[in-house]
N, C-alpha and C positions, 0 to 999 in steps of 0.2 A: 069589081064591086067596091062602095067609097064604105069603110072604115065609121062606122056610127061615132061621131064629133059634134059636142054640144058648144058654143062658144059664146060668150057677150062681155062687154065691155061696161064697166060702172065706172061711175067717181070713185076715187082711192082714199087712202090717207094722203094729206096733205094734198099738193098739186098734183101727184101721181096717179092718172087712173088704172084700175085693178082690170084685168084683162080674166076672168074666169073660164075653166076649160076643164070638160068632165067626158069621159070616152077614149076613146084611143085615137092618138093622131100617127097619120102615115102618109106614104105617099099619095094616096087616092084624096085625101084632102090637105093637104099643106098649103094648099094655097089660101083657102080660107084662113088657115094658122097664121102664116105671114101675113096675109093682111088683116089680121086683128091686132098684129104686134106692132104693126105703121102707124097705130097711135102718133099722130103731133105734138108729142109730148117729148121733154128732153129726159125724162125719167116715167118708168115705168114696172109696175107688179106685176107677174103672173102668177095665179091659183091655179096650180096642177095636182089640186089635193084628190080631186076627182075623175085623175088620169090613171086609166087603167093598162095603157099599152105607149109606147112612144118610140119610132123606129128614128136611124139615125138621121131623116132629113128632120124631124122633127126638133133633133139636138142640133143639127146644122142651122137651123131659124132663130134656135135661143143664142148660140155663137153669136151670129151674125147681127142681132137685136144688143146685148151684148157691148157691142164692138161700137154702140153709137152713142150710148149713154147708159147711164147706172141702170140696173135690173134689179128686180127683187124677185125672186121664183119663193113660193111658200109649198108646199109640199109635207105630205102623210107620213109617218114614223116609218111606219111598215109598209111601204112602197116601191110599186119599179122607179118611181121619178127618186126617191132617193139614193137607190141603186148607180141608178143614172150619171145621181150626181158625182158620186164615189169616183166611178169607173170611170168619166170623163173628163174629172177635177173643171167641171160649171162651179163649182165654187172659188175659184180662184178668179174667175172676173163675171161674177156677179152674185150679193147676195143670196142666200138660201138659210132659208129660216122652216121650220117644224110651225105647222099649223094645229 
């Protein structure tokens, strides 16, 4: 069964487009998640303020996204993606900022 995953892509701040993501990502759909993050962009935002679940290939796409150019993850106070962040130290190469 795929995992209820909303996703779209806008204009961002500056040249960076915002990549917005509300639902749970997992493995039944990651695929869609990495290919929303293949933005043509040498910089790039994700909103996971409206992620309610996020399993490890999920962290493995932000890694790997990451790894190519500057990130900005914006994320909920009280959330698993802050959790996330904690536990995986994603802040150590890539922005995270409190929406």
């Amino acid at each position: 069964m795929t995992a209820s995953m909303e996703v779209r892509v806008e204009p961002g701040p500056g040249e960076a487009p915002t990549v917005l993501v509300s639902g749970e990502i997992d493995l039944s759909n990651i695929d869609r998640f990495r290919a929303a993050l293949d933005e043509d962009s040498p910089s790039l935002v994700v909103d996971l303020s409206g992620v309610t679940y996020i399993d490890s290939a999920g962290v493995a796409v932000l890694f790997s996204r990451a790894a190519r150019g500057p990130l900005e993850i914006w994320y909920e106070e009280e959330s698993v993606v802050r959790a996330l962040i904690e536990v995986t130290r994603l802040g150590d190469v890539a922005v995270t900022r409190r929406k």
